[in-house]
N, C-alpha and C positions, 0 to 999 in steps of 0.2 A: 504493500500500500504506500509503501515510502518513495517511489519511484516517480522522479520526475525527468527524466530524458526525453527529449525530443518537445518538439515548439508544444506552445499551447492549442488543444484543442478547443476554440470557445470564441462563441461571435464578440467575448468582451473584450479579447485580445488584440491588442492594437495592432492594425494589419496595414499602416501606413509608410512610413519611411524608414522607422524603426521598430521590426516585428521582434516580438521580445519585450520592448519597452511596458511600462506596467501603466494603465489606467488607471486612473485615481490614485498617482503618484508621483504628482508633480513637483520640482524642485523647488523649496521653500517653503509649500503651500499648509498652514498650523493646522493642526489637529485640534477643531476646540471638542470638550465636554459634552456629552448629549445632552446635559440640562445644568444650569448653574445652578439650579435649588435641591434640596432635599427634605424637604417639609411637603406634609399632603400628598403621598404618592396617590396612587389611581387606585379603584379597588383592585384589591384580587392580587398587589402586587411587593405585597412585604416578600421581604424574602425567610427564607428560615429561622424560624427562633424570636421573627421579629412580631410584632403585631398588626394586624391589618387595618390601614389606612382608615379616615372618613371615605364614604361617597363622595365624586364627584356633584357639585350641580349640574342640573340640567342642561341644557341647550342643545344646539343645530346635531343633529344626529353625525356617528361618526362616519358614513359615506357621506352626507353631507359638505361635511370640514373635505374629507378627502375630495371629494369631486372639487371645494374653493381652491385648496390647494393647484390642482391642475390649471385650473384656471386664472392663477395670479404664476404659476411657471408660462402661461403664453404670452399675458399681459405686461411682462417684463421689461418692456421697450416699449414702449406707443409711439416715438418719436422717430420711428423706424419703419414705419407701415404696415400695413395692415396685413401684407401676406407676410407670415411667419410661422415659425414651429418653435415650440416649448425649451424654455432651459432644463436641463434634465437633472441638475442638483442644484441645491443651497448655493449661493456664492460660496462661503465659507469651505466647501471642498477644495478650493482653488482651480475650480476649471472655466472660469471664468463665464462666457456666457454660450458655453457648446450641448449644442442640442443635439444627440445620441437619434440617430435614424432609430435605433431600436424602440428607442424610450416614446419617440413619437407616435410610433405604431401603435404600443400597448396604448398610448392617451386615447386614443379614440380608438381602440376599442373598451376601454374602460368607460370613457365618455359615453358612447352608445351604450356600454352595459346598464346605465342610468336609468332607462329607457324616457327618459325628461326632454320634453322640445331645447330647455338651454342644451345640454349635455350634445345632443343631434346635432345642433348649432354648429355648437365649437369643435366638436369630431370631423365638420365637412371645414370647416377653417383648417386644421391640420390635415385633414387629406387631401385639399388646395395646395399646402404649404407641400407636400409629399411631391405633387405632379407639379408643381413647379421648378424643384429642385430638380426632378428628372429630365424638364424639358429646358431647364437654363444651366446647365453644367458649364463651369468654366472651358472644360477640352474633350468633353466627350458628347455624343451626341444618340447615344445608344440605349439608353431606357434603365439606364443602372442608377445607385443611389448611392453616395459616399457614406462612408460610418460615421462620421461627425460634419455637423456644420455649427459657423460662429452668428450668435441672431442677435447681438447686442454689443458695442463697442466695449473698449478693457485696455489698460496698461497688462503688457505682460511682463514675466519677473526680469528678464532684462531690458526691460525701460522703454519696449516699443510699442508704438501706439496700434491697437485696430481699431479702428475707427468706425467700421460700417455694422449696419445690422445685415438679416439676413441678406436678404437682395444690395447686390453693391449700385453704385450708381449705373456701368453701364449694365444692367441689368440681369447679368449673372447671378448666381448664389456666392454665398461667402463659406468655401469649405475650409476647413478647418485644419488650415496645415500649422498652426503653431504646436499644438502637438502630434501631428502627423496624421489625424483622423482623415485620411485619404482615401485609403484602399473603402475595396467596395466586397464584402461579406456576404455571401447565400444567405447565411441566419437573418442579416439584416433584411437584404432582398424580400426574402419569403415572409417576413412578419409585416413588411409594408403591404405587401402584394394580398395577404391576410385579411388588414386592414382596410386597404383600397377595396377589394373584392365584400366586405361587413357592410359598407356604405352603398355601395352599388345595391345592392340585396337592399337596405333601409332605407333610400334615397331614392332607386329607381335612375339616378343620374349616369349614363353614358359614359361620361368622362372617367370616372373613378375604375370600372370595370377593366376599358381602354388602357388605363395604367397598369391593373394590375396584371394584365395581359403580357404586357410589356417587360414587366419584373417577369414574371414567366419563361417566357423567349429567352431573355438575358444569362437567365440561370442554366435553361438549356444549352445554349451556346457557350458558356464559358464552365460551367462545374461540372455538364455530362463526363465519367468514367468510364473506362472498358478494362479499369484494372480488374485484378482478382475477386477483392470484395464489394465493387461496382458502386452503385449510390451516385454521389453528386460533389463537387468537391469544396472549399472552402470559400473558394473566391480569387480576386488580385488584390496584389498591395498598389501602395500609392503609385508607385513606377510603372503599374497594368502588367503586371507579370503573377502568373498565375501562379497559387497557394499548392503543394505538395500534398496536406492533410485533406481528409476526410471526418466530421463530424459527424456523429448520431445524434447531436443535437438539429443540427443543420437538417439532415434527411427527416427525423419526423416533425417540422415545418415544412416541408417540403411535401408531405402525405397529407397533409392538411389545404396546404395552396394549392398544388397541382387537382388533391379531390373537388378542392371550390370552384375552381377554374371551368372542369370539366363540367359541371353542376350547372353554373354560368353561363356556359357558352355551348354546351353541347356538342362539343368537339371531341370524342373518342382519344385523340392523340394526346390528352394527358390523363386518361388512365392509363395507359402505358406509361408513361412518365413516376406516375405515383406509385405504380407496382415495382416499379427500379428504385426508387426510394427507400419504399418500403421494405423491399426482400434486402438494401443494406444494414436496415434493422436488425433482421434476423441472422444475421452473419454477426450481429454486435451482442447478439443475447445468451447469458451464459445459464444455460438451465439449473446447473447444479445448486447454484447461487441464487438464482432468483432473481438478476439484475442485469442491465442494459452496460456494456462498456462503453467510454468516452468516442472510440474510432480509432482512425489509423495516421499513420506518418506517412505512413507510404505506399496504402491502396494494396498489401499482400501482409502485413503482421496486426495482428487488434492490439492496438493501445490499451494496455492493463490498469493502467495506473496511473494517477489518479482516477476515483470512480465518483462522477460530481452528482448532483442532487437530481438536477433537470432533465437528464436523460431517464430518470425513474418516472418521474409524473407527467411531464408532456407526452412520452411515448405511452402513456395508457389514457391521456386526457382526447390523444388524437385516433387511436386506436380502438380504444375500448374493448380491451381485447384480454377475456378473461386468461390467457393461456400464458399472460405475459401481465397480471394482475399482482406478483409477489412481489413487483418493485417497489411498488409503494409502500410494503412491508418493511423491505431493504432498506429502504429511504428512513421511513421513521423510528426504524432502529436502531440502523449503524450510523446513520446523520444525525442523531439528536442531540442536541444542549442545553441547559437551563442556564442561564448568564445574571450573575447579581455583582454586588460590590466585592463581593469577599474573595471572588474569581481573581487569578494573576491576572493583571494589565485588562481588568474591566473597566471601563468608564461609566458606568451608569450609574448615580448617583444610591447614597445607601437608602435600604429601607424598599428597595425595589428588586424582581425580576423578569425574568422574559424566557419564556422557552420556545423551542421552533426547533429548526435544523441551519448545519452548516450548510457552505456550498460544497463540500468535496470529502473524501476517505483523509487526504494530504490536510484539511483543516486541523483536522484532531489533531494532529500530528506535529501544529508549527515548530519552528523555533521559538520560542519564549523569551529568548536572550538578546535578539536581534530582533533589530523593524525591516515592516515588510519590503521597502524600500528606503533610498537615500531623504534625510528629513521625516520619514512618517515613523509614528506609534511602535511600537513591539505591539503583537497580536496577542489576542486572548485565544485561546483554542476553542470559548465554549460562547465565544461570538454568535448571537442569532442573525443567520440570513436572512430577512423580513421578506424578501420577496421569494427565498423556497420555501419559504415558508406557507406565502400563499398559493404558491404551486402546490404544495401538499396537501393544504385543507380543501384547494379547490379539487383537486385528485380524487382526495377519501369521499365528497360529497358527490362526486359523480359514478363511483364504486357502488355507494350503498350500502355493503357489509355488513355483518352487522358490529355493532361498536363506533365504523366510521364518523358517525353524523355527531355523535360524542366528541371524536378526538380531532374530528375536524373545527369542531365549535370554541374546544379548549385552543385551538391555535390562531385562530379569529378574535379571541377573548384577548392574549398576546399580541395581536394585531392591532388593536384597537388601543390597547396601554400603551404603547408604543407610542403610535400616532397623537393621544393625550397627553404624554410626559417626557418625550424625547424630542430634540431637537429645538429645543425653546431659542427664540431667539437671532434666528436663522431669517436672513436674508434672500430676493432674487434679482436680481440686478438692480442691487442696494435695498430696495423696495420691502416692509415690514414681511413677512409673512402671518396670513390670516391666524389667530391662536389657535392651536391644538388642530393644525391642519397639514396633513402628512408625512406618509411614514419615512423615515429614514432607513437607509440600504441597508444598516448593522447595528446593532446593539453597541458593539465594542469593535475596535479594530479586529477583522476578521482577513486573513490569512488563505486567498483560494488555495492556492495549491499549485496553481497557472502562472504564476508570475506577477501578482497584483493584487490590489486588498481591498474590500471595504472599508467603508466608514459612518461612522451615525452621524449623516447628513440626509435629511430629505428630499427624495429620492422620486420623478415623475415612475419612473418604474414600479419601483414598490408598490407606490401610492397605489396606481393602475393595475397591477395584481391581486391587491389588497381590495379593490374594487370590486373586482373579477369573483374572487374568494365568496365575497359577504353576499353580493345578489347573485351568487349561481350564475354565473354567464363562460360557458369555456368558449375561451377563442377560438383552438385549434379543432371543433367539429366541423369536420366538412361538408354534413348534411345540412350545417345551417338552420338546423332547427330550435336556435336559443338566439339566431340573428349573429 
């Protein structure tokens, strides 16, 4: 489980000028405190030995706060126009004001999860901002989508100015080469193309389908394999030079968009698509175990190791597929942590905890002695993932089981303390954020495994998962029968 050879497999990995380099690990960039207080924890969130908290007061329900949240990450810039896409963390991450193509996708479809006319609203303003970027690319003109773009101007740490929001003056996008979020990622692709395809289905509007058609195409023509274990492959970096690896994260996104597509447009030629997808799942699945491996390096050896969270509950949220159901056992029992004060290198203030799951086998396992990178925290090992978290609850509630609807509720309950007591304080492009309004990506500096870390900063992802979780809406069904 200790075994980290070979690049990382995971659309979080920076795939731009420097592959390798760690997201959410920027040079200089402080680590604050998930919350400067320790008085009035949330209920439900003493930690052991301690006593449990007052009630909260009432107010705005907590998808509520989480859907403001979303809405004050797009609201970031006004003075930058109106087509835009969401900052995807807190300023205080230090990433200034980059909007994660991934992160945009999950917003609306979290946003649609809402099912609210605002929520419909501002999911077709991001899926705007989606097809825009695709059809105003600085050098490419092919239907692809960069892994980051910059939507708001920023001094960066040595001294230089960006000045533009999304859309630059001559009317390009503004991708995001100050940390290299260049290359362009299948995982990213496919959860646009997701998204786009959610809105087409709720909209009825032409345009969105047309895109996601287009992410389609793209992924076919650049990640189609004829290696050994087949599938579809990672994508290019910033240079457009195509990625070696293979993810089983990636492919079952891919079983999901290619089924939507097919759905959509009645085109026969991407169930074939989705059945080569699909059958690299099952070259990733280890029976004895119970659980889905990460992929490959090189399209003929399976990637052992590390064994991340999301390859266990996407591949059953997309599949549904009782014979391949023990992951999510795998998941909330070899990934599990409970995370308080008392934890090495926790940050959560005392009198609180949090349980969920890590991202990865390699989490449990950090260094403790050393930060995850140059300038950032030492990890805590018992770090909550916030947002596999809400892949798992949303997992166990699509299972059934029995017990599930239990321990998926217990992780929503974690979800929700979270989103009330972490993060206070936290900024979007300078701009207050709404109180007690979403979730942060980590309880505590967390440790992937992959080369990069968490942090408990407030996170459009999470939040968007976290959304997903509490109203029952999975993304990745292809049948479309939750929208």
């Amino acid at each position: 489980m200790t075994d980290r050879q070979g690049p990382a497999l995971s659309r979080r990995t920076l795939i731009g000028a420097g592959i390798g380099a760690a997201v959410l690990t920027a040079a200089g960039a402080p680590i604050a405190q998930a919350d400067g207080t320790t008085a009035n924890a949330a209920p439900g969130t003493a930690a052991p030995g301690t006593s449990a908290p007052a009630p909260a007061a009432p107010g705005p329900s907590a998808p509520s706060r989480a859907q403001a949240f979303l809405a004050a990450a797009m609201d970031a810039y006004p003075d930058h126009g109106s087509t835009r896409l969401a900052q995807s963390y807190a300023d205080q991450a230090g990433l200034f004001s980059t909007a994660f193509t991934y992160d945009n996708a999950l917003a609306i479809l979290g946003l649609l999860a809402t099912r609210t006319p605002g929520g419909q609203d501002r999911a077709v303003v991001l899926g705007d901002g989606l097809l825009y970027a695709q059809a105003h690319d600085p050098a490419h003109d092919d239907g692809r989508l960069r892994q980051g773009y910059n939507v708001g101007p920023y001094t960066f740490y040595d001294g230089s100015l960006q000045p533009d929001g999304f859309v630059r003056a001559d009317g390009t996008v503004n991708v995001g080469t100050q940390f290299g979020f260049t290359g362009t990622a299948v995982g990213d692709m496919a959860w646009s193309g997701i998204a786009l395809g959610a809105l087409a289905r709720r909209t009825g509007e032409r345009r969105f389908l047309d895109g996601a058609v287009r992410i389609g195409e793209w992924i076919e023509r650049n990640g189609r394999t004829d290696e050994p274990l087949g599938g579809y492959k990672f994508g290019v970096d910033g240079a457009n030079q195509k990625l070696p690896f293979t993810s089983t994260e990636h492919n079952t996104d891919l079983v999901c968009l290619f089924g939507r597509l097919a759905r959509l447009t009645g085109d026969g030629v991407w169930l074939e698509r989705r059945a080569r997808a699909r059958a690299f799942l099952e070259n990733m699945w280890e029976a004895d175990g119970g659980f889905f491996y990460t992929g490959t390096n090189d399209g003929v050896t399976v990637n052992k190791s590390p064994i991340p969270e999301d390859t266990q509950t996407w591949t059953y949220l997309a599949l549904h597929s009782r014979a391949h159901a023990s992951s999510l056992d795998w998941a909330a029992r070899e990934l599990a942590v409970l995370d308080h004060a008392e934890r090495r290198n926790s940050t959560i203030p005392a009198g609180q905890s949090y349980d969920g799951v890590t991202f990865s086998s390699a989490s449990l396992l950090a260094n403790e002695d050393a930060p995850i990178a140059d300038s950032q925290p030492r990890p805590d090992r018992n770090g909550v993932w916030f947002e596999g978290t809400a892949h798992l609850a949303l997992a166990l509630r699509e299972r059934r089981g029995r017990g599930d609807e239990a321990r998926a509720r217990r992780l929503i309950d974690s979800l929700e303390r979270a989103q009330e007591r972490l993060g206070g304080g936290q900024t979007v492009g300078g701009r207050a954020l709404p109180e007690r309004s979403g979730v942060v990506s980590a309880s505590s500096p967390l440790d992937t495994g992959f080369g990069f870390g968490y942090y408990p900063y407030r996170h459009v992802g999470a939040t968007a998962w976290y959304l997903m979780a509490a109203l029952r809406s999975n993304p990745l069904r292809a049948d479309l029968l939750r929208g």
